[in-house]
Phi, psi and omega in degrees: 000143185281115163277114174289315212327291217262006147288321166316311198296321205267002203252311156008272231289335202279302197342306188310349168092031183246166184271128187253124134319178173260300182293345182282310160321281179327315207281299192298342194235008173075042191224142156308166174297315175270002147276345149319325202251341187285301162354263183310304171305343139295336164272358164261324174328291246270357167113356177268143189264098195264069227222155193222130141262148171290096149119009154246312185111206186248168177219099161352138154281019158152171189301177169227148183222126206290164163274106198225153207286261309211352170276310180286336164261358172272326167280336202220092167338108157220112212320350191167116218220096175272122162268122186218097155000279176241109188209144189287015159155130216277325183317307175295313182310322176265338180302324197286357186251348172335113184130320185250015208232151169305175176264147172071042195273164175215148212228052149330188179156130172258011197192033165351116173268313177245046166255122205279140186252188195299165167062034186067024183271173186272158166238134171288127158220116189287176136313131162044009186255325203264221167206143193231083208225133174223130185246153171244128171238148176271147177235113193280325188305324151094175212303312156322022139254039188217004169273132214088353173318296178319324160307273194326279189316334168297300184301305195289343165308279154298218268300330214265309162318358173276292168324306188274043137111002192252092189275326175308346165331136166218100237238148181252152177273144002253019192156060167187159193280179159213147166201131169068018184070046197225189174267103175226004156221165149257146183218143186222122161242130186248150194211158131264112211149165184241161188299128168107333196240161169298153185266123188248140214237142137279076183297107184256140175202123183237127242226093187265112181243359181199035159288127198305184166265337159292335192274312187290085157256333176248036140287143202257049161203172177266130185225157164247175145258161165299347176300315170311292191249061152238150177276322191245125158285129179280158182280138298235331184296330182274343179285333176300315197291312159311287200291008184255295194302294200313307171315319160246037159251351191271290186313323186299298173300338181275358171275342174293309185249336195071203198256351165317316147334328181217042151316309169314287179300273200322292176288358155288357171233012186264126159325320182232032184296137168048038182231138162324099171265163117269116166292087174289124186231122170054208144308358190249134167288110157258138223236095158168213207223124204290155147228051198075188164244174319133141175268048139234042178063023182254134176304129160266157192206111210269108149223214198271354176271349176116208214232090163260142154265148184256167196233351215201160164111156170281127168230142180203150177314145144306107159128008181261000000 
């Protein structure tokens, strides 16, 4: 494994959004002026905008303000809350520990090197620009009661951004956020168990709250920030701390109740209730008007045969 330390240190010290000599850098963290700059072309790979004057040094193109466990824990109860800078996907990190982790264990990441969205897609994860928070939850009931999970983690999610100011939040089937018809979270649940025994699910959620238009440039859909729909951004540690709470409170009650429960809650927050959809299943297009979901989580879909449900597949407005 790459000891990150002394790239962490220097993205520290650049964090207040002020102007760093090269040598000042340098003096401080026990390095030359040219491992400063090999340093910094790594932290512009890794997405942070990063810029250098002459005879000023280097500067963030504005604060940052880092992720920190104790900040996060001063708000929020957690049986257990690894923070990791750089890692290759917080989703994985809890998978290789099934077993050994508390229930409601959580997983942070200022940088994702592999992290992944539904179907093996890739997810940009800049630095520090987004939020990367994966939790491990047990389900005793075993892996049929996880079905609809992702809904349910949709719902808790839009509600719990709505309490920080983003009232316009919206969640799309089958597993990803919206505001104004653009893209502003992804949510990925991974399970592991065997048929008769509990299911040990991983809950992934990558959260876009202050990414540039340059760091998304190669995502291939209209995506937003969270910047976009606050009036006020909350900061990045209370967002964390929420989207923690909300999240075992939501999984506690949904063991309770099942996704029967939050039909209701779901279609008060669907993005694409009563609007002309198309449905991608493979190669084949289906045509027709969202009419919510089903409590086994299935898009229901209005066509000229009446309102069937799908279990699979892509939706998107008709005509995008």
């Amino acid at each position: 494994m790459i000891d990150h330390a002394t790239r962490l240190a220097l993205v520290a010290m650049l964090s207040d959004g002020r102007f760093h000599s090269g040598e000042a850098l340098g003096e401080s963290l026990g390095i030359s002026r040219a491992a400063i700059s090999k340093h910094i072309k790594t932290l512009q790979s890794w997405g942070l905008d990063i810029y250098r004057v002459q005879g000023k040094g280097y500067s963030l193109a504005s604060k940052l303000e880092l992720l920190d466990c104790d900040k996060i824990l001063a708000q929020v109860k957690c049986s257990s809350l690894d923070l990791i800078p750089v890692i290759d996907s917080t989703n994985q990190f809890l998978l290789d520990r099934v077993g050994q982790l508390p229930q409601g264990a959580v997983c942070l990441a200022e940088y994702q090197e592999s992290g992944r969205g539904r179907r093996g897609r890739q997810w940009l994860s800049p630095f520090g620009s987004n939020l990367y928070l994966s939790m491990y939850w047990r389900l005793d009931a075993g892996m049929a009661a996880a079905m609809g999970l992702s809904l349910v983690v949709g719902v808790a999610i839009a509600e719990a951004l709505q309490s920080l100011g983003a009232d316009d939040i919206k969640v799309k089937w089958p597993n990803d956020l919206y505001y104004q018809d653009r893209k502003l979270a992804g949510i990925l649940v991974e399970m592991t168990g065997q048929a008769g025994e509990a299911a040990h699910l991983v809950i992934g959620m990558g959260l876009n709250v202050a990414m540039t238009e340059q760091e998304g440039s190669d995502i291939g859909q209209a995506w937003t920030n969270l910047t976009q729909a606050c009036s006020h951004l909350p900061e990045r540690n209370q967002l964390a701390a929420t989207l923690i709470r909300r999240l075992y409170e939501t999984l506690e009650h949904y063991e309770n109740v099942g996704l029967d429960g939050f039909i209701e809650r779901w279609n008060r927050l669907d993005n694409f209730l009563d609007r002309p959809v198309k449905l991608l299943i493979g190669e084949r297009v289906v045509e027709g008007i969202a009419r919510g979901i089903n409590s086994q989580g299935a898009l229901l879909l209005e066509t000229e045969q009446g309102i069937t449900p799908y279990v699979g597949g892509e939706i998107s407005l008709r005509g995008c």
